[in-house]
Every structure is written in C-alpha cells, then in structure tokens.
N, C-alpha and C positions, 0 to 999 in steps of 0.2 A: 706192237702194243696198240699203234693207235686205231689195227683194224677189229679187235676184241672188242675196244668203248664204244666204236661204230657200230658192231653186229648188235654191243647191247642197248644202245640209244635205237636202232631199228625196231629190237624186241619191245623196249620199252613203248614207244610209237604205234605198233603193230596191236598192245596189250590197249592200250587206250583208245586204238578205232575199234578194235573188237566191242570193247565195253560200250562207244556209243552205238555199235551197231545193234547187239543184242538191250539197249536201252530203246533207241527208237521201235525195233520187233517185236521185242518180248510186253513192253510195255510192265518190267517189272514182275513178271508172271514167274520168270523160272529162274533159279539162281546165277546166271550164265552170266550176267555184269557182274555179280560181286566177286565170282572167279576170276573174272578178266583184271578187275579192279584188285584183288588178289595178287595175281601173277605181276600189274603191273609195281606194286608196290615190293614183292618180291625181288623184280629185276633191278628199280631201282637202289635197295639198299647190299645188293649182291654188288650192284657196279660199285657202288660207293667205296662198301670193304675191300674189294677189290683195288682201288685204285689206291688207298690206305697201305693195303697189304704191298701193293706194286712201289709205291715211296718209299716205306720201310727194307725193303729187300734194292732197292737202288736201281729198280730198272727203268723207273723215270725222274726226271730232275724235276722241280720248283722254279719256276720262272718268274712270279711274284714279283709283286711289290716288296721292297725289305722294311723291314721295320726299323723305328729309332730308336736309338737305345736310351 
C-alpha cells in the first residue's frame, strides 16, 4: 500500500515540475501548464479516493488522534 501513495505523491510531484517547467518555457503560449495543472489535480483527488476507498475496505488502519466523546 504504502508503495501505490508513494508512486502517486511522485506522480503528483512530477505533474507540478512539469507545470513549472512548461510555465517558465511556454510563457503561457500553449496549453501545456494547464494540462499539467490538470493531471496534477487529477492525481491528487484519485489518491485521496483512493486512500478513502483503501479505509473502507480495511486494508489500512487509522492511527489518529481519538476523539472525546
């Protein structure tokens, strides 16, 4: 599990030097940061549901703070 959030915190990472890259290049000319800025936002709400979906099915625990009741 914990190498899936890694590959996708890389992706995530990878999506936002892209986007500065093609920000300093492009200078805004061609759509290539707002795809990057796309995909990055993409990966991040995939990992989210993801890690959602991965609690609900039990294949990782909550280690948290507990709440008071």
């Amino acid at each position: 599990m914990r190498i899936v959030i890694l590959i996708a915190f890389f992706l995530i990472i990878g999506s936002l030097a892209s986007a500065l890259f093609f920000m300093m290049r492009d200078r805004g000319g061609t759509p290539n940061m707002m795809r990057s800025l796309m995909f990055r936002v993409g990966f991040s709400v995939a990992l989210f549901v993801f890690i959602l979906f991965s609690h609900w099915m039990g294949w990782i625990q909550s280690t948290g703070i507990r709440m008071a009741p």
